[in-house]
C-alpha positions in Angstrom: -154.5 85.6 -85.1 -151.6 87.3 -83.4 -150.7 90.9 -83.9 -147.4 90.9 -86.4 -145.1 92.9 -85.0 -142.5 94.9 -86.6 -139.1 93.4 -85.1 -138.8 90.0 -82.6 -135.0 89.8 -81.6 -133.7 86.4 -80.0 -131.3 87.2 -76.9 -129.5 85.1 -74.5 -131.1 85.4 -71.2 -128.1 86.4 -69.6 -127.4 89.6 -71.2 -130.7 90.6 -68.9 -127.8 90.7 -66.1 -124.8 91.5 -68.2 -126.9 94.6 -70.2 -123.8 93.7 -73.0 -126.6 93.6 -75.9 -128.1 96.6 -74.7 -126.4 99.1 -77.2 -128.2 97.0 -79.9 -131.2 96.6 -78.5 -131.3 100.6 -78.3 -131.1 100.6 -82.0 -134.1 99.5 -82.4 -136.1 101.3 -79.5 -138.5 103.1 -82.1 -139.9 99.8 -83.4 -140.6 98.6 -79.6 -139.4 95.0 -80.8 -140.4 92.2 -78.6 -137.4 90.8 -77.2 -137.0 86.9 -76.6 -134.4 85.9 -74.0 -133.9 82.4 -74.8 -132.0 79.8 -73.1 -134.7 77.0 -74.2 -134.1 74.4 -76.5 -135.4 74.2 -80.2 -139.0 73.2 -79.9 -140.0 75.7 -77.3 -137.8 78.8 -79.3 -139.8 77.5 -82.6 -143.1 77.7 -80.8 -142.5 81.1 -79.3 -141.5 82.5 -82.4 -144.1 81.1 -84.2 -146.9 82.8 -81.5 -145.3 85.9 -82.4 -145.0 86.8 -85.7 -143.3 89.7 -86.8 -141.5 91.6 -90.3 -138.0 91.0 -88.8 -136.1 88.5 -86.8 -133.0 89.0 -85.3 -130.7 86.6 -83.6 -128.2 88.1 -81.5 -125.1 86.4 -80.6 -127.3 82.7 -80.5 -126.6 81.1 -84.0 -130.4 80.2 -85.6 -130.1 76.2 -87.0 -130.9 75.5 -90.4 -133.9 73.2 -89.7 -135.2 75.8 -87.3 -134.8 78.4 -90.3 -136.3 76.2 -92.3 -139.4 75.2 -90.0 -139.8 78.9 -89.4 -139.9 80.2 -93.0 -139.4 83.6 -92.0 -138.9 86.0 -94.8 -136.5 88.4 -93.2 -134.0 86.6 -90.8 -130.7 88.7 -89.2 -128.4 86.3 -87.7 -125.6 89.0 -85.7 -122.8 86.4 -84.9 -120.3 87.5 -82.1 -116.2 86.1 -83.2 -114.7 84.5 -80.2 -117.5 81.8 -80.6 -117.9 81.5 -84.2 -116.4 78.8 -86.4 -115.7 79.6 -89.9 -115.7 75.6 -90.8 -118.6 74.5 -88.6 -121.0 72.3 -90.5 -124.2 74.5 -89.4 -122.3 77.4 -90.9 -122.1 75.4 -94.4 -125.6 74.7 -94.5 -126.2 78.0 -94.0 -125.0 79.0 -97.7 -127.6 79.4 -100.3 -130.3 80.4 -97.4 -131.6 83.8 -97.5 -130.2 84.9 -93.8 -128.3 87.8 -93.7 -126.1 89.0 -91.6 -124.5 92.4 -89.0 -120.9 91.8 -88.3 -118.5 93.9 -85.9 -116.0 91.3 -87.0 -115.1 92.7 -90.3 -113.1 89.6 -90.9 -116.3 87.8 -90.6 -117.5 90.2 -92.6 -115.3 88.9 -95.6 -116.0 85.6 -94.8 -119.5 85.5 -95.5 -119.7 87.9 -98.0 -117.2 85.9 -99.8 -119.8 83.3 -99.7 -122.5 84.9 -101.4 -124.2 86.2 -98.1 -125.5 89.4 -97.5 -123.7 90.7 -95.1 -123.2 94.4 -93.2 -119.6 94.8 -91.8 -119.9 97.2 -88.5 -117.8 98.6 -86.1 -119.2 99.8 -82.6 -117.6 102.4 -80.9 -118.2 103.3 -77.0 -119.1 107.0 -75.8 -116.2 108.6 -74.7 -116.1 109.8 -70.8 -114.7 112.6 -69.5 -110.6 111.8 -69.4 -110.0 110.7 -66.2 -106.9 112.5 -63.6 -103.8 110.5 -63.5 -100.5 111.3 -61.6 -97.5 111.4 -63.9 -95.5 108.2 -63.9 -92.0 107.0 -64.5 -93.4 103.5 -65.5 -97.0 102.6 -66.6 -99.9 101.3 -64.3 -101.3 97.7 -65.8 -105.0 96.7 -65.3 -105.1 92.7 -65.6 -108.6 91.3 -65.5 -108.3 87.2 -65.2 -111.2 86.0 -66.8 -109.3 82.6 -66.7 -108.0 83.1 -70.4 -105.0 85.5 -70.6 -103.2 85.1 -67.4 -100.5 86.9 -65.2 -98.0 84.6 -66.2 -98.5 85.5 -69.5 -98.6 89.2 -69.4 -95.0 88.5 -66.6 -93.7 87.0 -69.9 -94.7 90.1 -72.3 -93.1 92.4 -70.0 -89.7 91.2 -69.3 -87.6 93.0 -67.4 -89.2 96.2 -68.0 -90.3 98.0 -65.3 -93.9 99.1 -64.0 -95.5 101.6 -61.8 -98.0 98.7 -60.1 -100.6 96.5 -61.5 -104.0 95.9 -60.5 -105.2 92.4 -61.0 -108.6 91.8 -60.8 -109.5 88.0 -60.4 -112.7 87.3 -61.7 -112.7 83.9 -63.9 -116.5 83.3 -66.1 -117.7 80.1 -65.2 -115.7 77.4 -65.9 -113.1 78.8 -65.6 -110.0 79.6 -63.2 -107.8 82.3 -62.0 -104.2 82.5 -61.6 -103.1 83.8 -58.4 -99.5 85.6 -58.8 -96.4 84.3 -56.4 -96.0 86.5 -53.2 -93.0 87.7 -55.1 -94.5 88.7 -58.0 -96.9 90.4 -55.6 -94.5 92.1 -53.9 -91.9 92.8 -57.5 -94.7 94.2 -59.4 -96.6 95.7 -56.5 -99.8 94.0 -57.3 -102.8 94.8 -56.0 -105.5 92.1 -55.7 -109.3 92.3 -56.4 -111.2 89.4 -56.2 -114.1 87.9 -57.0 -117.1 90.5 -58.2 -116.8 93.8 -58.0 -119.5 96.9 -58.4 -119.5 98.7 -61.3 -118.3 102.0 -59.5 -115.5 100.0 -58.0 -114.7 98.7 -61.0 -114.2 101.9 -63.2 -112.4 103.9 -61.1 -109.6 101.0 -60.5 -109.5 100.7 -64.3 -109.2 105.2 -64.7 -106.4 105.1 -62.6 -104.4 102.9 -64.8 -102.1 103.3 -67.6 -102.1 100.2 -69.6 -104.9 97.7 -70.5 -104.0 93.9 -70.4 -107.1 92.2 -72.7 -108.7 89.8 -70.9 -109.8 86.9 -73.8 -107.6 85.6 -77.0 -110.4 86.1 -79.1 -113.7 88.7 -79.2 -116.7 89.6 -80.6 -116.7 92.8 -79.5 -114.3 93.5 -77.1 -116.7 95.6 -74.3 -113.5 95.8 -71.6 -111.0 96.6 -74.1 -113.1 99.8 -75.5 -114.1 100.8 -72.6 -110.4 101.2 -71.3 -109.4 103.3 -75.1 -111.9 105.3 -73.9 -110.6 106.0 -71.1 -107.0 106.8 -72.6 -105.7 103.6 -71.9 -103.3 101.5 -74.3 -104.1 98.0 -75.0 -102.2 95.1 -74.9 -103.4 92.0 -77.0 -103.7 89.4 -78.7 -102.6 90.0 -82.7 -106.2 88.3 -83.0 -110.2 89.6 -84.2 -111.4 92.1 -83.0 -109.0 93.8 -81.0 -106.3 93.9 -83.9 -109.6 95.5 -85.8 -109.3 98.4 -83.3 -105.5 98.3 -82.0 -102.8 99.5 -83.9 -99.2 97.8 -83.0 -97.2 100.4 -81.8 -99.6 103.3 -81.9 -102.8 102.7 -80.0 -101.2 99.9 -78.0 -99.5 96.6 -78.6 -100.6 93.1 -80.4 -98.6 89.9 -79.5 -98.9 86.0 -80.6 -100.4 84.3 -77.9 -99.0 81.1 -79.5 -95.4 82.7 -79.2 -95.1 85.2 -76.6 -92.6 87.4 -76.7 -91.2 90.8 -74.5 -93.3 93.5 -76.1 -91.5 96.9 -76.6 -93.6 99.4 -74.4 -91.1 102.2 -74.4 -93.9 104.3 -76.4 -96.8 104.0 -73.8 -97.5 107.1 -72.5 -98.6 108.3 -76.4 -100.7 105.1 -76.8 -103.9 105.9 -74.3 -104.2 109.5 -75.8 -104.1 108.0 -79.4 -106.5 105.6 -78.3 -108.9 108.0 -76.9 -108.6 110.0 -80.0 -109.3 107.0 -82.2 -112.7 106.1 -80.2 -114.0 109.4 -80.5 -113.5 109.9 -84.0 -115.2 106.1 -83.9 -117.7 107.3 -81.9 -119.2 109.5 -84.4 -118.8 106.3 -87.3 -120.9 104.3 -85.3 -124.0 106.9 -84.8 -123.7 107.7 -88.8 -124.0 103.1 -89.3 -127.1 102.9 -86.7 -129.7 103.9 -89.2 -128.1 101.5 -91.6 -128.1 98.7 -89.0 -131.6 99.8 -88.8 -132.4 99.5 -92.6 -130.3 96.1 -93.8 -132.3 94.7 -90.8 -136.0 95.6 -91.6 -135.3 95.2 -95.7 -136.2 91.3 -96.7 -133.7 90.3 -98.1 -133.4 88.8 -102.0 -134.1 85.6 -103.0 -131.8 83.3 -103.9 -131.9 79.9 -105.3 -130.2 77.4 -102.9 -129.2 75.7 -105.6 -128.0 77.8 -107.8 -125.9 79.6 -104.8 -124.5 75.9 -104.0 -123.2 75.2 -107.5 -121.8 78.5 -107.3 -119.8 78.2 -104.2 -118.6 74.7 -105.7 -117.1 76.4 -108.7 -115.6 79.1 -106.7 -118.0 82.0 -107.8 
């Protein structure tokens, strides 16, 4: 018989490259989980899981299916869902009620989602270590990072701005897959002074092109986390974004930064940005220190099986509204 271990956590493969599950994973260093990258279908994931037995299982980011949860029979499932590809109405959702998975969410709308449901559920909120504040020359206008991850474009961020003016802007153009990049007109390029990076870039590179900048244009309409966006708080850096989960979880309009309707753009007031990357750096240290007091109880909700609950009884509940 195999050894049981303490924790299993299911992973995408390509976080292996990315390291973006890396601060959970650290969580749970003590307990030497074995880690699964999975990119495999049903059958094989079922198999492996099944050769490896273990108190806890954790699936990060990749949503576990009911008949797999229910082939598997594990006691103690943690499903940690990520926002920008969750679906509240999804039908594999549904048949999750009345099962005993729980739940870690950074999304704390998610968070009232499920619990809403009857679902145990842990509402989160990650916070990144704050750097050193970075040198930046005084400005008349701001300095706007753009990364084009082929979602929220320059012609879109054009339209936020107006006529107001800008230092320069560094647009980085580096879609996922799938996906496309809009190049700005050689006007635009030469109006805005725009400064082109393309395609991949090294991390090094990377952060110091984003320190030297003023503002933070988020790259996606929708996040789980929001990595890029934290990352530039941290750095004292407002954010401009999408009045969308999770970034109007962290952002505060007027404040910390500046939330707009994607579906009706509009010119954004940024009159007040030179207070909003100091106010964001203050609010991501003060975070900082709420997310290492909620590691141990990431910790505990994970490895504490959860209660029991009749499916049917939990299914007659949600029916009448309870």
């Amino acid at each position: 018989m195999p050894r049981t271990t303490p924790l299993v956590i299911v992973d995408h493969a390509y976080h292996q490259q990315t390291a973006s599950s890396r601060f959970f994973l650290d969580l749970f260093a003590a307990l030497e989980p074995v880690v699964l990258h999975h990119d495999l279908g049903e059958a094989s994931l079922l198999e492996r899981l099944r050769q490896t037995p273990s108190e806890a299982l954790v699936f990060f980011q990749i949503q576990p299916k009911p008949r797999l949860l229910r082939a598997l029979d594990h006691p103690n499932v943690t499903w940690v869902p990520m926002r920008d590809d969750l679906r509240y109405d999804a039908s594999r959702v549904r048949q999750l009620r009345g099962s005993h998975l729980k739940f870690v969410n950074f999304c704390q709308e998610a968070h009232r989602v499920f619990e809403g449901r009857g679902q145990a559920s842990l509402a989160v909120q990650f916070w990144p270590t704050v750097p050193e504040a970075p040198s930046r020359p005084v400005r008349a206008a701001p300095r706007l990072f753009v990364w084009d991850r082929g979602y929220l474009q320059w012609p879109l961020l054009k339209q936020l701005l107006g006529e107001q003016p800008v230092d320069s802007v560094v647009l980085r153009l580096s879609p996922d897959p799938g996906r496309q990049a809009v190049r700005p007109s050689e006007d635009d390029i030469q109006r805005y002074r725009i400064e082109l990076a393309e395609g991949w870039l090294p991390r090094e590179d990377y952060r110091a092109l984003l320190a030297g900048c003023d503002l933070f244009f988020a790259p996606r309409p929708l996040e789980g986390i929001g990595m890029a966006t934290l990352e530039a708080m941290a750095l004292g850096q407002g954010v401009i974004a999408p009045d969308r989960p999770t970034m109007n979880e962290y952002l505060r309009h007027g404040d910390n930064g500046a939330l707009y309707d994607p579906e009706q753009a509009r010119v954004l007031d940024l009159s007040g940005w030179r207070d909003w990357g100091a106010q964001a750096r203050r609010d991501c240290l003060a975070g900082a220190g709420r997310w290492a007091a909620q590691q141990s109880q990431i910790v505990d909700f994970v490895r504490r099986p959860p209660a029991r609950r009749n499916a049917l009884w939990w299914r007659l509940a949600a029916t009448m509204g309870a």
